[in-house]
N, CA, C and O atoms as CSV, one atom per row, in Angstrom:
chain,resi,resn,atom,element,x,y,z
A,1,UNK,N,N,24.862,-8.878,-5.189
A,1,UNK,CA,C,23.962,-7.833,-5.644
A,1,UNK,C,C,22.784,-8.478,-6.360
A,1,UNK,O,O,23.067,-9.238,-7.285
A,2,UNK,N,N,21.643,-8.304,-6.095
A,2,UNK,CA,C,20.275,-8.668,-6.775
A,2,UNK,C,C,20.017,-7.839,-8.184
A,2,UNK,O,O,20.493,-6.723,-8.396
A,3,UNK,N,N,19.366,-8.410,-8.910
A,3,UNK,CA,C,18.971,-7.552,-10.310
A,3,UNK,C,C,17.209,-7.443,-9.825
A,3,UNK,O,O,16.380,-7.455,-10.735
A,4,UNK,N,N,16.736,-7.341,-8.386
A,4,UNK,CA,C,15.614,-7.012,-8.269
A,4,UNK,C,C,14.890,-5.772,-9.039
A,4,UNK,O,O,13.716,-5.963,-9.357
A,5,UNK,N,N,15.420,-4.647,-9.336
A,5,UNK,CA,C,15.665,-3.306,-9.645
A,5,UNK,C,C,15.820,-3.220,-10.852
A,5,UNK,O,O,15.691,-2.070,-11.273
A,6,UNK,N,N,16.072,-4.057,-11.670
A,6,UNK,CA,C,15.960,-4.513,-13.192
A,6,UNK,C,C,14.611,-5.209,-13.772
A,6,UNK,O,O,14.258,-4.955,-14.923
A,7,UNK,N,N,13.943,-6.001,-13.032
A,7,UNK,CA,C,12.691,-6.879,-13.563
A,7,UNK,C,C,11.705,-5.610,-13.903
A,7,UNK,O,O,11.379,-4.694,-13.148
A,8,UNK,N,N,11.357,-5.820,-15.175
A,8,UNK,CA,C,9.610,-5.079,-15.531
A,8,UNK,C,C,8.624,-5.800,-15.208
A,8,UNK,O,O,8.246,-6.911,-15.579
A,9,UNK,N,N,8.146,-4.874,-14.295
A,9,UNK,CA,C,6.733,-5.567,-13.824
A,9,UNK,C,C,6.155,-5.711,-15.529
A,9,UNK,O,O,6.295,-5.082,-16.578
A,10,UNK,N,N,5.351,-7.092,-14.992
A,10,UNK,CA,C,4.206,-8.143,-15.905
A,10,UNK,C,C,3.029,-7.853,-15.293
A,10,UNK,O,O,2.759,-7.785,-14.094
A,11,UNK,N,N,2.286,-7.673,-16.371
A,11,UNK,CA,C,0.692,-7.430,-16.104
A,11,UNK,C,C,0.196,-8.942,-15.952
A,11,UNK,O,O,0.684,-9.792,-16.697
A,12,UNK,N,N,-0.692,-9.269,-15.072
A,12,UNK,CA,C,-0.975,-10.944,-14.948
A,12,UNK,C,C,-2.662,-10.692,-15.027
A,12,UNK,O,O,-3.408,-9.868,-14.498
A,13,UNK,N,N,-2.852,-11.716,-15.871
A,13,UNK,CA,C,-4.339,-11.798,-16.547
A,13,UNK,C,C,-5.320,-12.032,-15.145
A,13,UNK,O,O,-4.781,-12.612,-14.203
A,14,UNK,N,N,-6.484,-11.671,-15.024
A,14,UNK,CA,C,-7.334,-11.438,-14.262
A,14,UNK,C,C,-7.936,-12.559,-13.730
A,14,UNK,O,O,-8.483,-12.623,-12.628
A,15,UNK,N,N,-7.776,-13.767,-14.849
A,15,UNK,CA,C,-8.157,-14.928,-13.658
A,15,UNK,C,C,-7.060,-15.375,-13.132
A,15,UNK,O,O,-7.332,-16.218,-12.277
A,16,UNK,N,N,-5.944,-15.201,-13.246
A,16,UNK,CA,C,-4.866,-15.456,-12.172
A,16,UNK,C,C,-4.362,-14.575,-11.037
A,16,UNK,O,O,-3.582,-14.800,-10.112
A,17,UNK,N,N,-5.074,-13.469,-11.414
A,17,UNK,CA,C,-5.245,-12.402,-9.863
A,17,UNK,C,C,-6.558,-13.035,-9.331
A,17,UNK,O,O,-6.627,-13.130,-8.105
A,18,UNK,N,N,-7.249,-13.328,-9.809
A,18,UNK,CA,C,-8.576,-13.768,-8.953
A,18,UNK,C,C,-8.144,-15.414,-7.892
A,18,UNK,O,O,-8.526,-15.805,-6.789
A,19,UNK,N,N,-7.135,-16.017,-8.995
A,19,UNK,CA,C,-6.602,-17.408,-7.888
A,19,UNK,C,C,-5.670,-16.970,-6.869
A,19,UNK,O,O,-5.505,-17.577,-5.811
A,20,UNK,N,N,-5.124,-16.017,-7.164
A,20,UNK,CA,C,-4.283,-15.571,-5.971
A,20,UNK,C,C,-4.950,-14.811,-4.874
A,20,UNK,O,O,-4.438,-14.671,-3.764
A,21,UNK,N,N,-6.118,-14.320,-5.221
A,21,UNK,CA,C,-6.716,-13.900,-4.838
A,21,UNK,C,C,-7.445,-14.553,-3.312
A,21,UNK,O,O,-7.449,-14.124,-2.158
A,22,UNK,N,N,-8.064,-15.856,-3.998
A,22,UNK,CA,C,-8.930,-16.826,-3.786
A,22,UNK,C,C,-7.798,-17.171,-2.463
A,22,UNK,O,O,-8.232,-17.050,-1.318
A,23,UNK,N,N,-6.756,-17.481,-2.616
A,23,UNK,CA,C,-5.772,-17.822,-1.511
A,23,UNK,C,C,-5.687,-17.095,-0.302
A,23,UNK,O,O,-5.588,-17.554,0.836
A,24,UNK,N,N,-5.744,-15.736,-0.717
A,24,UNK,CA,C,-5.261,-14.830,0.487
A,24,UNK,C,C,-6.906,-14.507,0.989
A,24,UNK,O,O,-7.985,-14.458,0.399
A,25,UNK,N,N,-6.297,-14.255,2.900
A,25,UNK,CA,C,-7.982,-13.991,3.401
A,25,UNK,C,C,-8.377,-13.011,3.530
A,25,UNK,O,O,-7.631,-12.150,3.996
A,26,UNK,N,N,-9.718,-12.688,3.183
A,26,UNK,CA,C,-10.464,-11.616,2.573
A,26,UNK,C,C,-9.473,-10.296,3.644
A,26,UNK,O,O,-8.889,-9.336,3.140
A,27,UNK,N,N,-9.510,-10.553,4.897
A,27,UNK,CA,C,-9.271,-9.264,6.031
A,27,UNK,C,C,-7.777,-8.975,4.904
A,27,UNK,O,O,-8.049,-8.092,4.090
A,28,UNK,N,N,-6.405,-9.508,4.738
A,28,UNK,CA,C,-5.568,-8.911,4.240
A,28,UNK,C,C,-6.109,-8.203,2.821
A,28,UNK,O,O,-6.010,-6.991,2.629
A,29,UNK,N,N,-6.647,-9.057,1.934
A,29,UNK,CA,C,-6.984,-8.327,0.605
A,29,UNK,C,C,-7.548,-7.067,0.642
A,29,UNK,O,O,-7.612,-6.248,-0.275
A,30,UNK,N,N,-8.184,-6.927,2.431
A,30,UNK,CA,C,-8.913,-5.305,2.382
A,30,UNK,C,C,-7.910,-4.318,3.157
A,30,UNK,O,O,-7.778,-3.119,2.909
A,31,UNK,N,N,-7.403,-4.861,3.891
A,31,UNK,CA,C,-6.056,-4.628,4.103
A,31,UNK,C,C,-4.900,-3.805,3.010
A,31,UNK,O,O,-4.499,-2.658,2.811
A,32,UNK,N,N,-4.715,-4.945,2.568
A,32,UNK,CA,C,-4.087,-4.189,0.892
A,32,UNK,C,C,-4.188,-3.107,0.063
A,32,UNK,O,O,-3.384,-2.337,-0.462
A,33,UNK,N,N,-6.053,-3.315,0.083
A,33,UNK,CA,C,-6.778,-1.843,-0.498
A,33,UNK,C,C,-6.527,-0.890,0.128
A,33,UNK,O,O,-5.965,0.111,-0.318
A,34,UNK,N,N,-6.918,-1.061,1.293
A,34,UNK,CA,C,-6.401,0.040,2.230
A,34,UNK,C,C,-5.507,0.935,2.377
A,34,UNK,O,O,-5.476,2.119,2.714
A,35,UNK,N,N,-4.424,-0.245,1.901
A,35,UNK,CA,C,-2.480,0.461,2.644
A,35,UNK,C,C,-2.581,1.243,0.923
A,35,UNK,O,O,-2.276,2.405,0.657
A,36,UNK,N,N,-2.929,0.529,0.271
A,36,UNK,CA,C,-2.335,1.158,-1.174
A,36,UNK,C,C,-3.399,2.894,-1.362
A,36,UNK,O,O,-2.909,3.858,-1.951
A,37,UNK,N,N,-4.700,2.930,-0.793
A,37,UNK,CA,C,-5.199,4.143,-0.969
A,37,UNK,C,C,-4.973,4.874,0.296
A,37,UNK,O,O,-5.417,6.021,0.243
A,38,UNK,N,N,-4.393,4.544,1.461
A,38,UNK,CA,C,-3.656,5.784,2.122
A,38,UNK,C,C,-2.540,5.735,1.660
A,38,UNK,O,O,-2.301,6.923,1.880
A,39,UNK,N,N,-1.359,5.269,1.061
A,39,UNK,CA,C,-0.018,5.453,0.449
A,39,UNK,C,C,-0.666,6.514,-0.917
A,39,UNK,O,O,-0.081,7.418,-1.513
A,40,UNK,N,N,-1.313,6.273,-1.001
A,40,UNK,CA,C,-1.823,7.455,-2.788
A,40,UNK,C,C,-2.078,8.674,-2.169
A,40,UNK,O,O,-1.618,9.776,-2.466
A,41,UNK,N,N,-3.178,8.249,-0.909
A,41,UNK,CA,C,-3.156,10.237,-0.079
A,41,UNK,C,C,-2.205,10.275,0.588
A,41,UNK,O,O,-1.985,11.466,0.372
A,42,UNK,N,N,-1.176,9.903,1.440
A,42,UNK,CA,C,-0.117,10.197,1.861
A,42,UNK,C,C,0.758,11.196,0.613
A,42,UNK,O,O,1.362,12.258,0.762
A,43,UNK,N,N,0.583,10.556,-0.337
A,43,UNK,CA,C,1.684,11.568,-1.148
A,43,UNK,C,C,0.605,12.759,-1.589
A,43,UNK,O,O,1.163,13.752,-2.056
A,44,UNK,N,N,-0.662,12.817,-1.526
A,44,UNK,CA,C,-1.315,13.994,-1.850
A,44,UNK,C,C,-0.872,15.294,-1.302
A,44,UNK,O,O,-1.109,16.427,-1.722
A,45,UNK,N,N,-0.270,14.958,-0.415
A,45,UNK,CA,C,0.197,16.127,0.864
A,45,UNK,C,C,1.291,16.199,1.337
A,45,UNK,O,O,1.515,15.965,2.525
A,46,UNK,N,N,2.696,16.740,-0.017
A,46,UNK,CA,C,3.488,16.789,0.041
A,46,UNK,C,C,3.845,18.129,0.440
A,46,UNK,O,O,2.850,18.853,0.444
A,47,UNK,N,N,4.956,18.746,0.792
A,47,UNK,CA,C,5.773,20.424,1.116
A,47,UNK,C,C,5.429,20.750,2.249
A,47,UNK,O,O,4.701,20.302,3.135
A,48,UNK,N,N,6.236,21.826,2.041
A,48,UNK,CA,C,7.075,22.526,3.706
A,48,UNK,C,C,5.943,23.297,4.086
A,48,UNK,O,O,5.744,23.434,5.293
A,49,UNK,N,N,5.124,23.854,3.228
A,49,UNK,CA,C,3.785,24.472,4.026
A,49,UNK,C,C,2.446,23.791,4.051
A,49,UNK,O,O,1.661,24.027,3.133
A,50,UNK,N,N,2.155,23.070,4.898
A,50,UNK,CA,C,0.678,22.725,4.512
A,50,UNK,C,C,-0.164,23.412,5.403
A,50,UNK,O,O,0.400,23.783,6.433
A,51,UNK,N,N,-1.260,23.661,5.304
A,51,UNK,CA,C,-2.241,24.479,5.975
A,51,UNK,C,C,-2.562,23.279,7.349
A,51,UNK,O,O,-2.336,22.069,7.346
A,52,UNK,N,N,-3.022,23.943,8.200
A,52,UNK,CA,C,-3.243,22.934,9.525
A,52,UNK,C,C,-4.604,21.862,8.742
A,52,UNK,O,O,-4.508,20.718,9.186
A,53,UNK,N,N,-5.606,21.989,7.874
A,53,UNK,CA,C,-6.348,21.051,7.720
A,53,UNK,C,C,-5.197,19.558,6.415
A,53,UNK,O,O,-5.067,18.355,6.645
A,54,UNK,N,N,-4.913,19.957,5.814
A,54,UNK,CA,C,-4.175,19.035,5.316
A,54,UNK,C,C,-3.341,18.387,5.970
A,54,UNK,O,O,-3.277,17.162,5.859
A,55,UNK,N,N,-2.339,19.257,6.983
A,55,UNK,CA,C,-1.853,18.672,7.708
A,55,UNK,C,C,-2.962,17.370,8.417
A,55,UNK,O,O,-2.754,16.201,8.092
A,56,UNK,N,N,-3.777,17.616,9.100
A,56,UNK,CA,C,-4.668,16.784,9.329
A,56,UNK,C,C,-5.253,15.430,8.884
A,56,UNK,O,O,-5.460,14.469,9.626
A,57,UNK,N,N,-5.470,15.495,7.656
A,57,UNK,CA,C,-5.786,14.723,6.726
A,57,UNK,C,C,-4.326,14.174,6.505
A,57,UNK,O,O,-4.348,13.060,7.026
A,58,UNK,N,N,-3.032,14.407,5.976
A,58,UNK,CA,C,-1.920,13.877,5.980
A,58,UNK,C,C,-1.469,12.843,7.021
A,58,UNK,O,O,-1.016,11.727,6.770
A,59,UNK,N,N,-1.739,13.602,8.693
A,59,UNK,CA,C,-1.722,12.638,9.444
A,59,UNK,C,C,-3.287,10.964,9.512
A,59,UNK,O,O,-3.276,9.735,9.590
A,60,UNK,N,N,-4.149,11.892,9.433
A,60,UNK,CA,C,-5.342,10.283,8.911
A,60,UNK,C,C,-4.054,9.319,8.349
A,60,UNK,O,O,-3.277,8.554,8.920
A,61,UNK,N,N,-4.236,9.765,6.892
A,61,UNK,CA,C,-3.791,9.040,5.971
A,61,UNK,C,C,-2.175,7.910,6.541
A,61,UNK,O,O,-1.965,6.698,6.605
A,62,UNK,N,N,-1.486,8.978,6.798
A,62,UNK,CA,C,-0.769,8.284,7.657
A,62,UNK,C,C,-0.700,7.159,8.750
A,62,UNK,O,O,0.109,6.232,8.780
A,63,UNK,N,N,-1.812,7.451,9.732
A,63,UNK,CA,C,-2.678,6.352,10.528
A,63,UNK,C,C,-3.097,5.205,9.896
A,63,UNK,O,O,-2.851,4.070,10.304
A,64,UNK,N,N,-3.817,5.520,8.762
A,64,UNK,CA,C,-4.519,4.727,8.319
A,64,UNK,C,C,-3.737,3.654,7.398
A,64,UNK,O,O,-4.245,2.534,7.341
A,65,UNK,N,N,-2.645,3.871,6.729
A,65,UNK,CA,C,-1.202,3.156,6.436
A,65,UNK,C,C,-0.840,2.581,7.481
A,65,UNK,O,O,-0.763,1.377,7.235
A,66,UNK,N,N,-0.570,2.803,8.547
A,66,UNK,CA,C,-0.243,1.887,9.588
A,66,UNK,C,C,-0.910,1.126,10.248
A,66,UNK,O,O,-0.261,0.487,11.075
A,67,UNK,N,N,-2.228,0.891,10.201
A,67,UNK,CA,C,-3.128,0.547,10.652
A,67,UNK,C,C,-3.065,-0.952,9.608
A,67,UNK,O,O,-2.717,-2.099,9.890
A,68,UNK,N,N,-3.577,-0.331,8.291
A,68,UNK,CA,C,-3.459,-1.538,7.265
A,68,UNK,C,C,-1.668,-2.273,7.363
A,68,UNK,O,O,-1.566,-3.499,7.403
A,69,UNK,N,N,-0.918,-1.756,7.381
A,69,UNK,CA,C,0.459,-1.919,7.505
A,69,UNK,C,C,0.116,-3.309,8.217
A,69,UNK,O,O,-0.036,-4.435,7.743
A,70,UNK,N,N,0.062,-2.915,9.279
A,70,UNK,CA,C,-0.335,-4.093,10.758
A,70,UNK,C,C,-1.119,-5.201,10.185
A,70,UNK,O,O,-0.795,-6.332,10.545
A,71,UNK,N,N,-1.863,-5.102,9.553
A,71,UNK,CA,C,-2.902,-6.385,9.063
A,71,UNK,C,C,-1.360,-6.970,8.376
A,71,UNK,O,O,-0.507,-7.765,8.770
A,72,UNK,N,N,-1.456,-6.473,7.664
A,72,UNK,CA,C,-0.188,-7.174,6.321
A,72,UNK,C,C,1.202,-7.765,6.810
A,72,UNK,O,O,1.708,-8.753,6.279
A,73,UNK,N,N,1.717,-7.145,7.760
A,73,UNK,CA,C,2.468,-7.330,8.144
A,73,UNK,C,C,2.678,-9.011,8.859
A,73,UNK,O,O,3.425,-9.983,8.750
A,74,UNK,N,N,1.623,-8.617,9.530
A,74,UNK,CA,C,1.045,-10.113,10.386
A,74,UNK,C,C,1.243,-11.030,9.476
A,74,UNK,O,O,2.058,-11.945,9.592
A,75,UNK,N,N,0.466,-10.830,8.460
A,75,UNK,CA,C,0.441,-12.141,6.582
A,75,UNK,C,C,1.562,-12.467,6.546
A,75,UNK,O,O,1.871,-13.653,6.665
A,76,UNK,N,N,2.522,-11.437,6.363
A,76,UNK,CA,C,3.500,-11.651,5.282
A,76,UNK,C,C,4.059,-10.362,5.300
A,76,UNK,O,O,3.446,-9.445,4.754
A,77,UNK,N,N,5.804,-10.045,6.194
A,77,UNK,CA,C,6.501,-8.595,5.833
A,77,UNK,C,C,6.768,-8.510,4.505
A,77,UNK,O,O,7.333,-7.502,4.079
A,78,UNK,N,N,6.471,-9.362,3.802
A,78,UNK,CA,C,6.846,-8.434,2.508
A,78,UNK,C,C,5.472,-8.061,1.499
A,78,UNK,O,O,5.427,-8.243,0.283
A,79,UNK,N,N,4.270,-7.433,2.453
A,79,UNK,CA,C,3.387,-6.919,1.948
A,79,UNK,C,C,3.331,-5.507,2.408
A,79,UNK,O,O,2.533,-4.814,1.777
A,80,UNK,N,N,3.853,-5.042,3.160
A,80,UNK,CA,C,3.869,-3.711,3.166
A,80,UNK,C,C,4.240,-2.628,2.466
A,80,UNK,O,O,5.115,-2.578,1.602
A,81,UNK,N,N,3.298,-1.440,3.008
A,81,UNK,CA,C,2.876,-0.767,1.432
A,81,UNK,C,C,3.719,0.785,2.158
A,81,UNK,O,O,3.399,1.286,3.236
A,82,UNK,N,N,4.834,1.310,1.221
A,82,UNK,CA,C,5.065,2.254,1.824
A,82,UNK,C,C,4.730,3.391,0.546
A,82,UNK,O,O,4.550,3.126,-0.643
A,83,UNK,N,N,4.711,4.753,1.224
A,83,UNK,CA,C,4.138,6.048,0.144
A,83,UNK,C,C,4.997,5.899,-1.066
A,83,UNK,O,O,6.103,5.407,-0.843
A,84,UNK,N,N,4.775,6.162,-2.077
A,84,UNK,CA,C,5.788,6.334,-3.190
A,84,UNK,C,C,6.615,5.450,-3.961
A,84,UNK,O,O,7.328,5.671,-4.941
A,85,UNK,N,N,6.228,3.793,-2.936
A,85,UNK,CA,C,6.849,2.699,-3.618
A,85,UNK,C,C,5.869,2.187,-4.867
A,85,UNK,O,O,4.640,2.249,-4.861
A,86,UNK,N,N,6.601,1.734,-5.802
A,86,UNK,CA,C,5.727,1.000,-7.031
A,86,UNK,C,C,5.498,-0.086,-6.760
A,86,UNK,O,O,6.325,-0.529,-5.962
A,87,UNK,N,N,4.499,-0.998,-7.134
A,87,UNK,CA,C,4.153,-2.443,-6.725
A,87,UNK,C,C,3.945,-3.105,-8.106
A,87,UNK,O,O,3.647,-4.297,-8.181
């Protein structure tokens, strides 16, 4: 059994996101942005009734998670960004 599920995320100071940064190539880092702001509208458009335009927009958003998914994936499977997970 892992104690993954126990660690508190650490806030890491900004020039050491910028070196990690510096590592990874620009296409995943936009990538990243990506998966993480359709995973934020994916959950915008939660329940059993949505009107056909949200529905709409739910599916984008959805697309558009998989789309970035695919960049990341390619990097590295353990960058994928699913709705509702914490990072």
């Amino acid at each position: 059994m892992t104690t993954a599920h126990l660690l508190v995320p650490v806030p890491i100071p900004d020039r050491v996101a910028a070196l990690i940064g510096a590592c990874i190539p620009p296409h995943v880092l936009e990538a990243e942005f990506d998966a993480d702001s359709a995973a934020r509208e994916v959950l915008r458009f939660r329940g059993p009734l949505l009107c056909p335009e949200d529905q709409a927009d739910r599916e984008q958003a959805l697309s558009e998670l998989a789309r970035a998914n695919k960049v990341l994936a390619a990097h590295h499977p353990g960058l994928l960004v699913r709705p509702g997970r914490v990072r």
